[in-house]
C-alpha positions as CSV (number, residue, x, y, z in Angstrom):
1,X,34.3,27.9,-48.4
2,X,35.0,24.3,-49.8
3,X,35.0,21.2,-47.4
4,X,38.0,19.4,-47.8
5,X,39.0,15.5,-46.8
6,X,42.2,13.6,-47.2
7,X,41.7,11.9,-50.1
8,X,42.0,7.5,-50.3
9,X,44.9,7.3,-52.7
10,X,42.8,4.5,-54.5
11,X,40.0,6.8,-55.3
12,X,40.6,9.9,-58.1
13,X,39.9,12.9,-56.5
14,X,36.2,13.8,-56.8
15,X,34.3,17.0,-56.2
16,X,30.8,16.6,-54.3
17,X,27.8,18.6,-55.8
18,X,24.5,18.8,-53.7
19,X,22.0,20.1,-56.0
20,X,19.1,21.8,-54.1
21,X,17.7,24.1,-56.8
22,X,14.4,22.3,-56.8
23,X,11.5,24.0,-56.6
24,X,9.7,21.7,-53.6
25,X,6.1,22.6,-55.2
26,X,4.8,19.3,-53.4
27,X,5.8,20.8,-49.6
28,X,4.2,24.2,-50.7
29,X,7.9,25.9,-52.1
30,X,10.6,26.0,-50.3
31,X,13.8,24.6,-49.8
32,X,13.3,20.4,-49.5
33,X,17.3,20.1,-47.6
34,X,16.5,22.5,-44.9
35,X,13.5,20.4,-44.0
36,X,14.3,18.8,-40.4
37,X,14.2,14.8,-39.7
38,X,15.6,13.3,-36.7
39,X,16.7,16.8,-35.5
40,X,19.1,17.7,-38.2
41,X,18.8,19.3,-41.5
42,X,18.3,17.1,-44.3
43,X,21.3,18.6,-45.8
44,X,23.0,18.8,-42.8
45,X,22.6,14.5,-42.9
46,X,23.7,14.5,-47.0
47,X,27.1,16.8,-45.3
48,X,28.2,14.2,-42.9
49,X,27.3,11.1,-45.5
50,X,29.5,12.8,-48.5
51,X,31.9,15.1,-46.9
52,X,34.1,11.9,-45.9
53,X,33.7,10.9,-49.6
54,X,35.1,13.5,-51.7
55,X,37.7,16.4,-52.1
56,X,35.3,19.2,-51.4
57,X,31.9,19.9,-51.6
58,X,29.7,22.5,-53.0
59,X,26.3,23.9,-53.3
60,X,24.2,24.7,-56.7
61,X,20.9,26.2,-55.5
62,X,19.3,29.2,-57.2
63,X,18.6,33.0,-55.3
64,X,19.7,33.6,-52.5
65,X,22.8,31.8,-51.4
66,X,23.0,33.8,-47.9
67,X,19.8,31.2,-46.8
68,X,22.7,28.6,-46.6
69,X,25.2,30.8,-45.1
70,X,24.9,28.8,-42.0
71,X,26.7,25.6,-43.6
72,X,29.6,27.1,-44.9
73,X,29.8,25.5,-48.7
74,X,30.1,27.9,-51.7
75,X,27.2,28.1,-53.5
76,X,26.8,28.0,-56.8
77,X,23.4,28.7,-59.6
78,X,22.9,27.6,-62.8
79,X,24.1,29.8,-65.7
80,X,21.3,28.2,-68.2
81,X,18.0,30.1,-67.6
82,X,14.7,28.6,-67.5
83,X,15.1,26.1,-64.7
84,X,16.3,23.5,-66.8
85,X,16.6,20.9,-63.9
86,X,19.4,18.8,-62.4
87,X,22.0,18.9,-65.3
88,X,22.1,22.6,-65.6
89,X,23.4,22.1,-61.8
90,X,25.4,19.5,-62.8
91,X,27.0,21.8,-65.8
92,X,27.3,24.5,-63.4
93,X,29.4,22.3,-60.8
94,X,31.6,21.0,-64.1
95,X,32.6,24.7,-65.2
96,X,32.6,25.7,-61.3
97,X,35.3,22.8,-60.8
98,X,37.5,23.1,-64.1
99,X,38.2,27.2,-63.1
100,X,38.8,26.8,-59.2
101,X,39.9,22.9,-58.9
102,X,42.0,22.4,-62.6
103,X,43.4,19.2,-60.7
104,X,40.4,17.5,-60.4
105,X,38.8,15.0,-63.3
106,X,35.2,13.7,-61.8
107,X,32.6,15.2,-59.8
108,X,30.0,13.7,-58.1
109,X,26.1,15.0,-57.9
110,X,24.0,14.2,-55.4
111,X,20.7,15.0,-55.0
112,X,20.0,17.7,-51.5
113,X,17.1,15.7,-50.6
114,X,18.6,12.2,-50.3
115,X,19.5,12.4,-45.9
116,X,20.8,8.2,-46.5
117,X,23.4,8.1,-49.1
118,X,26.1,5.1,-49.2
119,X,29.2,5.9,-47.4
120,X,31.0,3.5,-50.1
121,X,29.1,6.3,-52.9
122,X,31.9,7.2,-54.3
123,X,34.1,4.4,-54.0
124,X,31.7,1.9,-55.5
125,X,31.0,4.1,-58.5
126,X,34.7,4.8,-59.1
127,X,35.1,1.3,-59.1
128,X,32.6,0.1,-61.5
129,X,33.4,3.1,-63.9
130,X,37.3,2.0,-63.8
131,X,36.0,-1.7,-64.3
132,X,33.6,-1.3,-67.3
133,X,35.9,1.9,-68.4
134,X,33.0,3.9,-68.5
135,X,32.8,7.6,-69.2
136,X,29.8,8.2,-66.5
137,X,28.5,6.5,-63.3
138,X,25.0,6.1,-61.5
139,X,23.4,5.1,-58.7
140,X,20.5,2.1,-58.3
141,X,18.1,0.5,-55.7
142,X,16.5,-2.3,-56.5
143,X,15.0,-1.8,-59.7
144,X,15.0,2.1,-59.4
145,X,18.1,4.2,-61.5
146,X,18.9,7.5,-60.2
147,X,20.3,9.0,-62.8
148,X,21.2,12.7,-60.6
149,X,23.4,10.8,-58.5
150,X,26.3,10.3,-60.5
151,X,30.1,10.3,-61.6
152,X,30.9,13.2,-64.0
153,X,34.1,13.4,-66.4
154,X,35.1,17.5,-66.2
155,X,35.8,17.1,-69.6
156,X,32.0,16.9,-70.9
157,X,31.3,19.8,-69.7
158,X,31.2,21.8,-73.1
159,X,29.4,18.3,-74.4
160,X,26.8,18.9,-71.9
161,X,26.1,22.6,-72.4
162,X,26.0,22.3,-76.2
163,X,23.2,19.5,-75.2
164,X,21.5,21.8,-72.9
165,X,21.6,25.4,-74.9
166,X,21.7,23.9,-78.5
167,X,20.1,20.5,-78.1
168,X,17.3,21.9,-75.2
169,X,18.2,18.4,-73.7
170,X,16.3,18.2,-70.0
171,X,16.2,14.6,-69.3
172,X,19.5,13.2,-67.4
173,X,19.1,9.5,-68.7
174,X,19.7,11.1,-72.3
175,X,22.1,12.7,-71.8
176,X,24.4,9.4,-69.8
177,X,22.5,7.2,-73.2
178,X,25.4,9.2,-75.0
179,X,28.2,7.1,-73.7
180,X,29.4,3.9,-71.4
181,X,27.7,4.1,-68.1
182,X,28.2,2.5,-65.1
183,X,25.7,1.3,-63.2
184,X,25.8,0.4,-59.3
185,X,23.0,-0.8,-57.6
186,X,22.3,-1.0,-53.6
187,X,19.6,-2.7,-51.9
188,X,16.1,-1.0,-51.4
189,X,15.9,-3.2,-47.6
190,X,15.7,-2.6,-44.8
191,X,16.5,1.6,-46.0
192,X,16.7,2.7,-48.9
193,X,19.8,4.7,-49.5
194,X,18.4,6.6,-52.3
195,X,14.9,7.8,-50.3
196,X,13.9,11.1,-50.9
197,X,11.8,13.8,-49.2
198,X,9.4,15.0,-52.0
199,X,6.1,15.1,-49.9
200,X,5.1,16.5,-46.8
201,X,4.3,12.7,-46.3
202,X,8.1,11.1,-47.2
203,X,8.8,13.9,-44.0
204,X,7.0,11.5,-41.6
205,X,8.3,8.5,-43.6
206,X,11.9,10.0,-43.7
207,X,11.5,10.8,-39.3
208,X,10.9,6.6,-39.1
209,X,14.0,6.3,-41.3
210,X,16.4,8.2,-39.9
211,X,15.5,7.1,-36.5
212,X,16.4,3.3,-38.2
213,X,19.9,4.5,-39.7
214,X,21.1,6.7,-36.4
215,X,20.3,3.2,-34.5
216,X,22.2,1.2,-37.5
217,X,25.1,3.6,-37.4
218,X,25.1,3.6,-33.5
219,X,24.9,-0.3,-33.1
220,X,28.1,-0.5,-36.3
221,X,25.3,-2.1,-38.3
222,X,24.7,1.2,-40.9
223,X,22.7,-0.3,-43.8
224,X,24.3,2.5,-46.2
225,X,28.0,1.7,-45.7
């Protein structure tokens, strides 16, 4: 199963990625987006922020996909072995998208552990991509890039995976050096939209948070909007 949105008619349609195939070695193993803050699921918090956002969204985690059964996405591993990191996700969410959703040009990764993303996300990238007619878009706070939360052209895909099988190219920011990129940056204050549970500590930090945003959203006053 795909979630599914009407899509803004100023917005090209975008497919959502959520890559969880970390390994979560600072919290012991594990999966970091099935962690609980605020009594819901980290990812269950990154499902409500980028379902509204984009034109379906999908998994890439590796094993198991039945441990995510619960939130009805298809799931999706990479096809590069080794663990390569986030852009063999990414690759596997390009291929994924050009043989099930043809009609579709860009997709979006975000990162499984992120519980505050921008609701404007995709909207703000788009926009600064169509602006600087840039091939790629990422995400900044402050003075922080985060390069795994990004616009992606379908069209690189065989780019990429001669990168990542021929080149053995890991490191994301090499990869977007390649061409134009778009940057967009949000502010780091009062939350940081881009925060990121990769401690047992950032769990406690990450309770405090989301206890901030859900008062933000309730009072119409959501920082990451």
């Amino acid at each position: 199963m795909v979630t599914t949105r009407t899509p803004a008619t100023s917005i090209p349609s975008t497919l959502g990625v959520l890559l969880a195939g970390g390994l979560a070695r600072r919290m012991g193993g594990g999966d970091k987006p099935m962690r609980t803050i605020g009594g819901r699921t980290i990812l269950e918090r990154v499902i409500a922020r980028l379902s509204p956002q984009c034109d379906g969204l999908i998994l890439n985690a590796n094993g198991d996909p039945a441990r995510f059964a619960a939130f009805g996405l298809q799931v999706i591993s990479d096809d590069v072995p080794g663990f390569p990191g986030p852009l063999a996700g990414i690759l596997a969410a390009l291929d994924w998208t050009a043989a099930n959703r043809p009609e579709i040009e860009w997709v979006l990764s975000a990162a499984g552990d992120c519980p505050f993303l921008p609701r404007d996300l995709v909207a703000r990238l788009h926009e600064a991509r169509a602006r600087g007619n840039a091939q790629l878009a990422v995400a900044a706070s402050g003075d922080q890039s985060h390069p795994v939360i990004g616009l992606w052209r379908v069209a690189l895909r065989h780019e990429l995976r001669h990168a990542l099988v021929v080149e053995d190219l890991r490191k994301i920011d090499r990869w977007t050096a390649r061409y134009p990129l778009a940057t967009v940056t949000w502010p780091a204050e009062p939350l940081d939209p881009f925060f990121n549970a990769n401690t047992v500590e950032d769990i406690a930090e990450a309770e405090r948070l989301a206890a901030l945003d859900d008062a933000q959203a309730a009072s119409g006053t959501d920082q990451a909007s």
